[in-house]
C-alpha positions as CSV (number, residue, x, y, z in Angstrom):
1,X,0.0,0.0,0.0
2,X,1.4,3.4,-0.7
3,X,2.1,5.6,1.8
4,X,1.6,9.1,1.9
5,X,1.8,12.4,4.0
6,X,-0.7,13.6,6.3
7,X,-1.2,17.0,3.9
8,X,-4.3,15.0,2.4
9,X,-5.6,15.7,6.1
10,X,-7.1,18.4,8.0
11,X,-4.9,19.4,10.3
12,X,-7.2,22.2,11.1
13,X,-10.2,20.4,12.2
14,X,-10.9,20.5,15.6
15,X,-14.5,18.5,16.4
16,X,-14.5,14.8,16.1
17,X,-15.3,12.2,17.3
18,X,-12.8,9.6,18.7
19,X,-13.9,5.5,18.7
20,X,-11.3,2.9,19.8
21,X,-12.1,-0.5,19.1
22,X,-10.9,-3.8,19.5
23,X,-7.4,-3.5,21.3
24,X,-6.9,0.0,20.7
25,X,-3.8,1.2,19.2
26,X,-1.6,-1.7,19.8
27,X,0.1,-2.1,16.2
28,X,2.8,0.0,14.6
29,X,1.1,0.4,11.5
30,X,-2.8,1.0,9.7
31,X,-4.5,0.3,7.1
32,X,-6.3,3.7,6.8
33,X,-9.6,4.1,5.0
34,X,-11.4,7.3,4.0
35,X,-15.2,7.6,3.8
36,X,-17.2,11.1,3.0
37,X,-20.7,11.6,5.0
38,X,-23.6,12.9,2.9
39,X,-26.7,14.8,3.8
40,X,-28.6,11.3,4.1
41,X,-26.6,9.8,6.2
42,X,-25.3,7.9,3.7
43,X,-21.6,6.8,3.9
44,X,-19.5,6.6,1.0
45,X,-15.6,6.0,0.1
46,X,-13.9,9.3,-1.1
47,X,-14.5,9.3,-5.2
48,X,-11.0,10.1,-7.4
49,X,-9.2,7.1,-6.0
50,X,-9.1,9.4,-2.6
51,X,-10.5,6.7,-0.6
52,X,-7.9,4.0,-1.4
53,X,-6.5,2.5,1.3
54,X,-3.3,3.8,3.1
55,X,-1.1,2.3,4.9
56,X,0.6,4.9,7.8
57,X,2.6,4.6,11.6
58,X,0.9,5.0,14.5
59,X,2.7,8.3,15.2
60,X,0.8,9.8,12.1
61,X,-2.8,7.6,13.2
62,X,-2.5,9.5,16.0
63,X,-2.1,12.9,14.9
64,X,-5.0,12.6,12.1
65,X,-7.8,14.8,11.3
66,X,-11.1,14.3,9.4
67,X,-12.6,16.6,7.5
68,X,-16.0,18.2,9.0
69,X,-18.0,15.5,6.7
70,X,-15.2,12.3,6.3
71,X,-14.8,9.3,8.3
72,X,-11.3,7.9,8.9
73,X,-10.8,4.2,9.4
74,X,-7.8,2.4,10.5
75,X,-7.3,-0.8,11.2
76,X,-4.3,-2.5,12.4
77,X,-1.8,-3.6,9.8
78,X,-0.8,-6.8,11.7
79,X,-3.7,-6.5,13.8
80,X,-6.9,-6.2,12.3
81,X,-8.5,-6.5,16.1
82,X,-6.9,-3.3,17.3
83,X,-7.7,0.3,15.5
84,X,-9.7,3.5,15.6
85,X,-12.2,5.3,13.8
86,X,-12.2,9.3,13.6
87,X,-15.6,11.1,12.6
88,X,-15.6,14.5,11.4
89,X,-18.5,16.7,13.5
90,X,-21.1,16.9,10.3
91,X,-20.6,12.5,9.7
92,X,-21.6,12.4,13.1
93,X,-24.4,14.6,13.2
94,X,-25.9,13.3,9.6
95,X,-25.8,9.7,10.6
96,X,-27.5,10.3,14.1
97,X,-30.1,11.8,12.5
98,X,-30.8,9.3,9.7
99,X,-30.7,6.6,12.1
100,X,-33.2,8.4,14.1
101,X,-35.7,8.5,11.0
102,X,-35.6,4.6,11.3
103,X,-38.6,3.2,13.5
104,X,-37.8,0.7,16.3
């Protein structure tokens, strides 16, 4: 998987939400996948090949960003059980509310 530098990021973003799963960050490198949010809650990989997986160290994992609408996923390289997810403020809030549209 290429690798590439966190520029593609938002360093600037400042309201996500954080989810740890599995064993948390216990692996020196991710697999990290980009989705985009849209205003029905639906969640999509980036278009233009910008949703290809990347493969990054935890040092940079740690430090990323989403965008206000993206959803970053990464999942341990060598340990597929241990990763986390990052939600950008406006993925969060669309998918709450489209899930609240569904009865029961």
């Amino acid at each position: 998987m290429p690798a590439t530098d966190t520029s593609a990021f938002r360093p600037d973003a400042n309201t996500f939400l954080t989810h740890v799963f599995g064993r948390g960050l216990q692996d020196e490198h991710y697999v990290v996948e980009r989705y985009r949010s849209a205003a029905d809650g639906e969640i999509r990989r980036l278009p233009g090949g910008k949703g290809q997986p990347l493969t990054l160290s935890l040092a940079t994992v740690r430090e990323l960003r989403p965008a206000r609408n993206e959803i970053l996923i990464c999942k341990g390289e060598n340990r597929p059980d241990s990763g986390v997810q990052y939600w950008g403020c406006l993925a969060v809030w669309g998918h709450m509310l489209e899930r609240s549209r569904v009865p029961g």
